[in-house]
C-alpha positions in Angstrom: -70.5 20.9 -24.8 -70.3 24.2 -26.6 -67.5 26.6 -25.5 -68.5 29.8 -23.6 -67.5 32.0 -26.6 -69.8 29.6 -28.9 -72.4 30.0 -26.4 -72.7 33.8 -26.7 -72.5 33.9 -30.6 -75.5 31.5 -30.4 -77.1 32.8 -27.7 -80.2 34.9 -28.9 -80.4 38.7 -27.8 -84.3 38.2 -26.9 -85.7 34.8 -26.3 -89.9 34.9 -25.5 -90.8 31.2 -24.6 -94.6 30.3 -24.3 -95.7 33.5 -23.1 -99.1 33.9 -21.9 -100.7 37.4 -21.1 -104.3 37.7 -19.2 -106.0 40.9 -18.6 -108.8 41.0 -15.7 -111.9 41.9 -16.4 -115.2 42.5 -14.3 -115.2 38.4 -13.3 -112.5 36.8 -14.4 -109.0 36.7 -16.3 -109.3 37.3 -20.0 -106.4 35.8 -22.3 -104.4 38.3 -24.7 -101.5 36.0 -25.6 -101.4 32.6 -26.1 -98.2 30.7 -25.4 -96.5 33.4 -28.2 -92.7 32.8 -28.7 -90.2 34.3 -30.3 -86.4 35.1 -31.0 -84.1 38.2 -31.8 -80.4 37.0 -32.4 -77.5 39.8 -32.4 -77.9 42.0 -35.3 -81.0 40.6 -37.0 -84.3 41.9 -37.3 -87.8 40.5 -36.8 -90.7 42.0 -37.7 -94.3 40.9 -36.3 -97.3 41.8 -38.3 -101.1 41.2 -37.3 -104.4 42.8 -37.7 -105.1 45.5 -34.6 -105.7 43.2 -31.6 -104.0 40.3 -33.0 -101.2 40.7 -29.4 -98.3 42.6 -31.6 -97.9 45.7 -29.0 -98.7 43.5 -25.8 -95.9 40.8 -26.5 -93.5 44.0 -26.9 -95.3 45.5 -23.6 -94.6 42.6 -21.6 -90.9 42.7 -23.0 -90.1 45.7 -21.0 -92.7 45.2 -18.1 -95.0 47.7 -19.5 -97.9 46.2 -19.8 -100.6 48.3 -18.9 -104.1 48.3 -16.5 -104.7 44.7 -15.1 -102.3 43.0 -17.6 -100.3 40.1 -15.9 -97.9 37.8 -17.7 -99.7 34.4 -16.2 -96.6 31.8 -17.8 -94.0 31.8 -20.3 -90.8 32.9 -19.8 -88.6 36.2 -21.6 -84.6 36.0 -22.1 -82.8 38.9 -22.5 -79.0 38.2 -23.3 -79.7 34.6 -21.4 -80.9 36.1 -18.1 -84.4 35.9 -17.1 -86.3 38.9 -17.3 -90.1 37.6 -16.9 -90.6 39.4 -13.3 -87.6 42.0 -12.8 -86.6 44.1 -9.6 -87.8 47.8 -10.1 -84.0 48.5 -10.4 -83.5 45.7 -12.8 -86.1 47.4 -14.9 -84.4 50.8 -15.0 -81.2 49.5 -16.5 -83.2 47.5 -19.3 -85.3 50.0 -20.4 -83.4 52.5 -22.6 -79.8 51.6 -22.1 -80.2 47.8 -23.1 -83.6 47.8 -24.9 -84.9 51.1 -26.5 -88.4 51.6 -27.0 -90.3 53.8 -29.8 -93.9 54.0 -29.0 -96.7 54.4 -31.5 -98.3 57.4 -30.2 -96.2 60.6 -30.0 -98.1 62.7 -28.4 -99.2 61.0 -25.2 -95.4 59.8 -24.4 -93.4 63.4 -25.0 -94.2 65.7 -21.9 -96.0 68.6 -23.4 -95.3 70.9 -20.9 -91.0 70.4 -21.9 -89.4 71.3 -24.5 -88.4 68.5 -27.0 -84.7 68.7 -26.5 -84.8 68.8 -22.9 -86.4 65.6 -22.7 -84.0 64.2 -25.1 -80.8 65.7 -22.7 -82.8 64.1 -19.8 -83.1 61.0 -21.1 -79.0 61.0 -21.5 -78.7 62.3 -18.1 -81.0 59.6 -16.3 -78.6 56.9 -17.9 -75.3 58.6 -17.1 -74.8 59.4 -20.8 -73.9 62.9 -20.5 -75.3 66.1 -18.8 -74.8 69.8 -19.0 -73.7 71.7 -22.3 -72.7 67.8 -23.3 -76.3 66.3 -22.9 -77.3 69.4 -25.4 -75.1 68.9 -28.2 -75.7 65.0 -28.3 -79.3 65.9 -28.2 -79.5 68.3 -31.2 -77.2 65.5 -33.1 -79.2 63.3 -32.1 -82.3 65.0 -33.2 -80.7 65.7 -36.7 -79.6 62.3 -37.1 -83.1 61.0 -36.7 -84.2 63.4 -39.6 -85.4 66.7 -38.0 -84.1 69.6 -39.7 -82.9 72.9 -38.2 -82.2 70.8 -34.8 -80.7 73.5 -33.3 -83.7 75.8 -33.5 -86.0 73.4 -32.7 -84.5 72.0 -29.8 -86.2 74.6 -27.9 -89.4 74.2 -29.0 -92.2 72.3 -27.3 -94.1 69.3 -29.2 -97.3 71.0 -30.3 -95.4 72.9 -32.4 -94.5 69.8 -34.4 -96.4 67.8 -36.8 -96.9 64.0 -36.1 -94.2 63.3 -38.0 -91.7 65.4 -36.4 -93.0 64.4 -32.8 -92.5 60.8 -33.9 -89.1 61.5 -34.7 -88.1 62.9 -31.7 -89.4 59.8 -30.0 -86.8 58.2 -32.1 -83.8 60.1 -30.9 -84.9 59.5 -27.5 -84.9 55.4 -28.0 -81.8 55.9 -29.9 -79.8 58.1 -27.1 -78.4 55.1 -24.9 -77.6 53.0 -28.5 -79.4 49.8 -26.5 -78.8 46.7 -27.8 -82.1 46.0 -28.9 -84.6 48.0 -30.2 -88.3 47.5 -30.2 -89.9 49.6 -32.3 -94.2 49.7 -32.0 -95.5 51.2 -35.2 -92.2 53.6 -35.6 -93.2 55.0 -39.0 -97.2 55.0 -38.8 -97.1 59.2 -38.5 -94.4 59.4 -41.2 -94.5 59.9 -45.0 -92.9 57.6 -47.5 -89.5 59.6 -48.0 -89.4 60.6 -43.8 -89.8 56.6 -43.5 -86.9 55.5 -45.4 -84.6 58.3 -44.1 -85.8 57.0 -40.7 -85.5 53.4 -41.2 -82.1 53.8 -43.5 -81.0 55.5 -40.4 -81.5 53.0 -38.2 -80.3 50.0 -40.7 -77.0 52.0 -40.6 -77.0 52.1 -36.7 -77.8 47.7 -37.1 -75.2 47.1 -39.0 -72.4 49.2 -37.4 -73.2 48.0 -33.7 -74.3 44.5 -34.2 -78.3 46.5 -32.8 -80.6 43.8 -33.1 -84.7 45.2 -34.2 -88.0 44.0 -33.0 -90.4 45.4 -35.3 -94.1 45.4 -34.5 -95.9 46.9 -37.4 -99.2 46.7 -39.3 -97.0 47.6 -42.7 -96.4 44.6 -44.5 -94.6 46.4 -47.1 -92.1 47.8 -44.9 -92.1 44.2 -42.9 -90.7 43.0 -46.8 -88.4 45.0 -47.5 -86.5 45.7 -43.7 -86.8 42.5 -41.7 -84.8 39.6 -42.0 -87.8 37.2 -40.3 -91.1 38.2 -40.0 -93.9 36.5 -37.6 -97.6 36.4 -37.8 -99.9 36.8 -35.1 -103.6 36.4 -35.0 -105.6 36.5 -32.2 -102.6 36.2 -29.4 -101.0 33.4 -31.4 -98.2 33.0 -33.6 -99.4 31.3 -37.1 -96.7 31.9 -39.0 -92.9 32.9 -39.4 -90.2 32.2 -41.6 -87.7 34.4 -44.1 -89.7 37.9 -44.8 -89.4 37.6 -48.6 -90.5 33.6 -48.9 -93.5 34.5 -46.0 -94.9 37.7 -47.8 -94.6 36.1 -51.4 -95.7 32.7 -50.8 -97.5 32.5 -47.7 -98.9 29.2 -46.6 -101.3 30.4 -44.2 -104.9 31.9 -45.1 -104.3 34.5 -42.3 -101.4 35.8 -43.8 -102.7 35.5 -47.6 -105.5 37.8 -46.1 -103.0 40.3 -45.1 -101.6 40.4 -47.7 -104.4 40.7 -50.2 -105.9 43.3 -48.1 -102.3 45.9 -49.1 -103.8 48.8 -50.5 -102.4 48.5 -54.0 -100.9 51.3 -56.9 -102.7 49.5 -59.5 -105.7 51.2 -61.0 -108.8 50.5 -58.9 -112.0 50.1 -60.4 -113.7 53.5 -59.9 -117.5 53.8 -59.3 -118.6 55.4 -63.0 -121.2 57.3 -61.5 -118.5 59.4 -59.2 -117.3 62.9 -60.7 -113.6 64.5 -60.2 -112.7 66.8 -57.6 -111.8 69.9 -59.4 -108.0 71.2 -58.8 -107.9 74.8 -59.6 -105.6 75.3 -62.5 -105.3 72.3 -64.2 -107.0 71.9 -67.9 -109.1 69.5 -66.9 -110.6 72.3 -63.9 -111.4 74.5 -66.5 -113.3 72.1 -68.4 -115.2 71.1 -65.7 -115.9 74.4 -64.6 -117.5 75.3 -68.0 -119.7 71.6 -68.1 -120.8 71.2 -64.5 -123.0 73.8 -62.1 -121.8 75.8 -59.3 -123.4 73.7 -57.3 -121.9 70.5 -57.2 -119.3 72.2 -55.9 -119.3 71.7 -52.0 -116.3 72.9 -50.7 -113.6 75.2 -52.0 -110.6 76.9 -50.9 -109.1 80.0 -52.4 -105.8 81.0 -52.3 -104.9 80.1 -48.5 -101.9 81.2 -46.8 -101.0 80.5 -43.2 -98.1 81.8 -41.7 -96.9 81.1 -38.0 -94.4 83.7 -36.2 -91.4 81.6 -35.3 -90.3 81.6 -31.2 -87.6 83.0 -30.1 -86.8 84.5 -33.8 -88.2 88.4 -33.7 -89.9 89.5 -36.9 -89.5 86.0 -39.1 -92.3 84.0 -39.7 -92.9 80.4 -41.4 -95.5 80.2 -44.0 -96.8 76.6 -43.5 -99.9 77.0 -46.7 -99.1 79.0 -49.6 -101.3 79.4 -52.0 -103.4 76.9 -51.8 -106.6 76.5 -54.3 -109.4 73.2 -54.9 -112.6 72.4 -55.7 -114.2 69.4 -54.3 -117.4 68.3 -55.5 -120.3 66.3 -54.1 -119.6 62.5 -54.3 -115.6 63.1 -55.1 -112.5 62.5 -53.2 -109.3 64.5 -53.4 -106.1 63.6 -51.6 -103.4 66.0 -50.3 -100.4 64.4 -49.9 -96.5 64.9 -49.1 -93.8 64.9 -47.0 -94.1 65.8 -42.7 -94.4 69.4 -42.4 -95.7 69.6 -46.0 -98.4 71.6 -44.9 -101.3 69.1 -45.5 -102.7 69.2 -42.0 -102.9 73.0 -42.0 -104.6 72.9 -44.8 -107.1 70.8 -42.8 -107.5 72.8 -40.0 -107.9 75.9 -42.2 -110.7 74.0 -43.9 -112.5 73.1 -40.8 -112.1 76.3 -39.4 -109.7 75.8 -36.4 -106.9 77.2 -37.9 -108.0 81.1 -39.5 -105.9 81.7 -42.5 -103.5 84.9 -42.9 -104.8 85.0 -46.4 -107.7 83.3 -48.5 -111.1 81.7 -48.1 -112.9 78.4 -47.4 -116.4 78.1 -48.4 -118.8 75.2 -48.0 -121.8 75.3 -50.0 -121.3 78.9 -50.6 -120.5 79.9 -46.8 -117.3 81.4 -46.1 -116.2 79.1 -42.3 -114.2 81.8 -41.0 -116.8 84.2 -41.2 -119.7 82.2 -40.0 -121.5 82.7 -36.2 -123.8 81.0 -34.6 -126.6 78.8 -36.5 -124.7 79.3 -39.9 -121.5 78.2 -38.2 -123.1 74.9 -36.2 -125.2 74.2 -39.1 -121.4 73.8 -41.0 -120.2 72.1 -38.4 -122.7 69.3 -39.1 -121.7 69.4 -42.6 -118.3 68.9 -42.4 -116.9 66.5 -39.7 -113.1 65.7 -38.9 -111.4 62.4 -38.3 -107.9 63.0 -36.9 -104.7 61.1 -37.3 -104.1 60.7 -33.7 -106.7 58.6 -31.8 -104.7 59.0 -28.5 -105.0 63.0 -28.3 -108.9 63.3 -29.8 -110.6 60.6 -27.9 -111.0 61.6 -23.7 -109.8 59.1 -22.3 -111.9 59.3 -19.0 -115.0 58.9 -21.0 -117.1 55.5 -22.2 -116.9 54.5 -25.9 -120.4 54.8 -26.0 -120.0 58.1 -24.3 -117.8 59.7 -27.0 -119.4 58.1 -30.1 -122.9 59.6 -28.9 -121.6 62.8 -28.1 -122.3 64.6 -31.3 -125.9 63.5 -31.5 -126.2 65.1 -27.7 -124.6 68.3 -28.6 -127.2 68.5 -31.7 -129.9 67.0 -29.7 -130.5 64.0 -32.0 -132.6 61.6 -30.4 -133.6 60.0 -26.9 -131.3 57.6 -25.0 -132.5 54.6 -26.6 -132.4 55.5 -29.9 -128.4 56.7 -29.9 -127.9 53.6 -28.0 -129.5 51.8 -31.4 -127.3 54.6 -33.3 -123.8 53.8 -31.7 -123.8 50.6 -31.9 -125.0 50.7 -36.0 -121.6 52.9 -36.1 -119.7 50.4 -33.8 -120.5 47.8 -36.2 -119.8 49.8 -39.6 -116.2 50.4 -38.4 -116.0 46.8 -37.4 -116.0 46.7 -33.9 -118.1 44.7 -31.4 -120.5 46.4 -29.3 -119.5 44.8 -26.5 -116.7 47.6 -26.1 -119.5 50.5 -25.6 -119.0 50.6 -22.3 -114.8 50.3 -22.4 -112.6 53.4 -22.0 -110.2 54.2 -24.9 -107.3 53.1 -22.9 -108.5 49.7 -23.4 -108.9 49.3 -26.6 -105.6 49.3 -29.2 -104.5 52.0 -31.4 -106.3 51.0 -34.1 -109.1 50.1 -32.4 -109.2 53.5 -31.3 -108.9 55.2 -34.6 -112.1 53.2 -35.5 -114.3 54.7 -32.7 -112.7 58.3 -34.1 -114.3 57.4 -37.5 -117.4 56.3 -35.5 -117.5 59.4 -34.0 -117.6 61.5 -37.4 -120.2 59.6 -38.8 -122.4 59.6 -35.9 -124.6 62.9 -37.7 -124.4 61.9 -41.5 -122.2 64.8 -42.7 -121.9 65.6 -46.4 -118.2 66.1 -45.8 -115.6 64.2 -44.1 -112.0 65.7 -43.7 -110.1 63.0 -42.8 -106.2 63.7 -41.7 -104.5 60.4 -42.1 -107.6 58.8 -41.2 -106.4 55.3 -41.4 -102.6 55.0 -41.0 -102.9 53.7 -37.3 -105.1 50.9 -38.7 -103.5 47.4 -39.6 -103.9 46.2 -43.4 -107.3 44.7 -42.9 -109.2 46.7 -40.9 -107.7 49.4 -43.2 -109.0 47.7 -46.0 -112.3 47.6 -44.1 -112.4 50.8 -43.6 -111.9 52.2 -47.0 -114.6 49.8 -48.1 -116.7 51.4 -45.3 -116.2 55.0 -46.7 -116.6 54.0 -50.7 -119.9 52.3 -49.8 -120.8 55.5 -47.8 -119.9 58.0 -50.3 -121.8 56.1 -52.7 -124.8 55.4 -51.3 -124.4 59.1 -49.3 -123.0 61.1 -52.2 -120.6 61.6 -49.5 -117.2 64.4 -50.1 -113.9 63.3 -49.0 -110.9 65.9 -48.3 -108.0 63.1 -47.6 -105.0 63.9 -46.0 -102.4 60.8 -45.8 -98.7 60.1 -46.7 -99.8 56.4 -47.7 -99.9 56.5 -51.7 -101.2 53.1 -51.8 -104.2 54.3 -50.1 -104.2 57.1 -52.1 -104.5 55.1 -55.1 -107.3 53.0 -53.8 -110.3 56.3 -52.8 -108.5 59.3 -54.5 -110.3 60.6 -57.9 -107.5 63.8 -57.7 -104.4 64.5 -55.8 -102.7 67.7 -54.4 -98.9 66.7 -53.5 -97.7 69.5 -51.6 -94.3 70.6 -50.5 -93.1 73.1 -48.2 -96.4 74.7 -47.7 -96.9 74.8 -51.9 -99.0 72.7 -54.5 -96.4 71.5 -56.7 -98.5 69.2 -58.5 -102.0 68.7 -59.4 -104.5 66.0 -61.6 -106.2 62.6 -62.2 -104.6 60.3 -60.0 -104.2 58.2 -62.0 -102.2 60.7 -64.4 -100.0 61.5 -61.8 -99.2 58.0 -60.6 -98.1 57.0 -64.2 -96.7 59.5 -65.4 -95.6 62.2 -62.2 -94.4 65.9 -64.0 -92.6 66.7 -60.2 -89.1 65.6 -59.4 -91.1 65.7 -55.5 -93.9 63.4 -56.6 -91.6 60.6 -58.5 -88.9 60.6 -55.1 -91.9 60.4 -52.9 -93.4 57.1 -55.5 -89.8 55.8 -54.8 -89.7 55.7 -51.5 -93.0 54.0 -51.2 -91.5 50.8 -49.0 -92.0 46.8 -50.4 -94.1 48.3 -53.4 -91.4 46.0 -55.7 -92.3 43.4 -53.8 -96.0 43.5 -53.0 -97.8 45.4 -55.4 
């Protein structure tokens, strides 16, 4: 019989035996997991991977009793440090949930309070575990906030989390799981929001914290790449089931299962894709190959264009100084092209998309589509735009109302323009619902029921719903898993061919950017620092910027 001390090095830190998860429905009980286990020892980390649906964020919802709606864990059995956790006491669940297990959440908008200020609900979160309070509760928090990557913590500690970019919101989300140091941390989709060079800082950051406290990971993420290179295991799940696990290298080089090989074939790679021949360049003001253009093609295949835009914000709480978050700022984009903007969190790359669809107005500069300046348009000119040129937002959770049917919100558009009876946008949504992959049986669901992915398709539903010519698309796909991803950027090629559909792409994912970019924009602190081909600036980068952010691109050694 093993001694006690033998017992509690072998002893995992999370033990999930045979778990089953229902969810009721109108009639009856409708499964979600499938007799899923699992296991976390001290100090390792597991990653579990899946397609959007496949019962990732549930098994790590019914970890800490958060499963949402009607969910019910119907058998199985969940170990934390050898005591059974399945069905805890109310009080039991307080002390697990941040001080033993730490939770970052997927969506950072809907969990930060946006009425608080983000440091305050860092210092709370210390206080409600007895960590420390006061003056004390402050300074941890602003450390806490700088060692989780957000820069000028101090200032910012005061500031409230609409005045942060997805990025930065997810961060603080970060500190917040990391205040109580639990000894496990789940993390759902923890780097979906963030670029490339944000990511690694992150996840460096929290490696560091692993191997100093013996923290062990749970890692629930649609990124194999990053499932490569920073978990020690990594676990497959399809459809509520596990299908396969084993060492994260040997699994996501040699995989044994078709599931997984589908995954995995379905990465968005850096290799050169095989362009349509038919599709013309964006033009990027300034670069040789612009002014060729300019000279060979007419003004009118130009469909949207932005002239030296600046936006500057006045700072709170600093009288007189002002942050310019666009600088400068210049394209082309022509009809049937694609141009990506890409960089770091706080780049500037979704102001530059809300100056383009006109919800931002720029201190300086112009946007035109087809020859119409958006800030200066009024009524027909600016709905008959508005048409034109539709948005798909990087944050499903904020854009979709939750208190409305999916066939509520996907038909909106066509109600607000007055496009056809009842019956026919009935016909029309579920065409959409079906070109983003999703059954039409979910019409009638609320967004709260569907996953985060899931919910990012119905935003690209949404958009297409009244055949625009333009689609501005702010990280359009990073909440989707590899597949449906892959799915997805199918869907839009075949639309922009068939469509001679216009693209403005804003994404931190290079590998996407590879895959539907002609040109590329990488922008850094508000400024263009460099412009071209994308393929010219994947091979052969001219910016210091560009190459780090290549570099930091996570399991590209390994999967591309």
């Amino acid at each position: 019989m093993p001694s006690d001390a033998e017992s509690a090095v072998t002893e995992p830190v999370l033990a999930v035996r045979d778990l089953e998860v229902s969810y009721r429905s109108d009639r009856d009980w409708e499964p979600a997991l499938h007799g899923t286990s699992l296991t976390v020892a001290a100090g390792e980390r597991v990653a579990v991977v899946g397609e959007s649906g496949s019962g990732k964020s549930t098994t790590a919802a019914a970890v800490l009793g958060l499963l949402p709606g009607t969910g019910r864990i119907t058998a199985g059995k969940i170990n934390f440090r050898g005591e059974d956790v399945t069905d805890p006491t109310p009080a039991r669940l307080r002390r697990l949930r941040g001080r033993q297990i730490g939770l970052v959440p997927q969506d950072p908008m809907s969990n930060l309070n946006p009425a608080l200020r983000v440091g305050r609900q860092i210092a709370e979160t210390l206080a409600a575990h007895g960590m420390a309070t006061g003056a004390a509760a402050r300074r941890r928090a602003i450390e806490l906030m700088g060692e989780a990557g957000i820069p000028e913590a101090e200032q910012r500690y005061r500031q409230y989390p609409h005045e942060f970019s997805g990025g930065l919101r997810q961060r603080v989300l970060i500190a917040i799981a990391l205040a109580c140091e639990p000894e496990l941390l789940i993390a759902d989709e923890p780097t979906s929001a963030l670029d490339v060079t944000v990511q690694r800082q992150i996840l460096d950051h929290l490696e560091q914290l692993r191997a100093a406290r013996g923290t062990s990971m749970l890692l629930i993420t649609h990124d194999l790449g990053l499932a490569a290179e920073r978990a020690d295991r990594v676990i497959v799940m399809e459809r509520g089931r596990v299908v396969e696990s084993g060492p994260a290298v040997d699994l996501l080089t040699d995989p044994q299962q078709e599931y997984t090989q589908r995954l995995i074939a379905a990465i968005p790679s850096l290799k050169v894709r095989d362009r349509q021949a038919h599709k013309g360049p964006g033009v990027v003001e300034g670069s040789v190959d612009a002014l060729r253009q300019a000279q060979g093609s007419p003004a009118a295949d130009v469909v949207l264009s932005a002239h030296n835009l600046r936006k500057e914000y006045r700072i709170r709480g600093q009288r007189g100084q002002r942050l310019v978050a666009v600088d400068d700022v210049s394209f082309d984009l022509t009809k049937g092209s694609t141009i990506a903007v890409v960089g770091e969190s706080g780049s500037g790359k979704s102001t530059t998309a809300k100056l383009v669809l006109g919800l931002e107005r720029p201190t300086a500069g112009e946007v035109r589509v087809d020859g119409r300046v958006v800030q200066l348009a009024t009524g027909q000119a600016r709905r008959s735009i508005r048409r034109e040129m539709q948005p798909v937002f990087q944050d499903p959770y904020a854009s979709l109302n939750p208190t409305y049917s999916i066939q509520h919100l996907i038909d909106e558009p066509l109600r607000l323009f007055r496009i056809g009876d009842r019956t026919s946008r009935r016909r029309r949504v579920a065409e959409l619902l079906d070109q983003v992959a999703l059954p039409t049986s979910i019409a009638g669901r609320r967004p709260s029921e569907l996953s985060g992915g899931q919910r990012q398709r119905v935003a690209i539903a949404r958009a297409l719903a009244l055949e625009p010519s333009i689609l501005v698309c702010d990280e359009a796909v990073s909440a989707l898993d590899v597949v449906v991803q892959d799915q997805t950027l199918r869907l839009l090629d075949d639309l922009q061919r068939r469509l001679g559909l216009s693209y403005l792409f804003i994404t931190h994912d290079l590998g996407v950017v590879r895959q539907v970019a002609d040109r590329v924009l990488v922008m850094n602190r508000g400024k263009v620092v460099e412009h071209g081909d994308v393929d010219q600036v994947f091979d052969a980068p001219q910016s210091e910027y560009t190459r780090r952010l290549l570099d930091a691109i996570p399991g590209a050694g390994l999967l591309v």
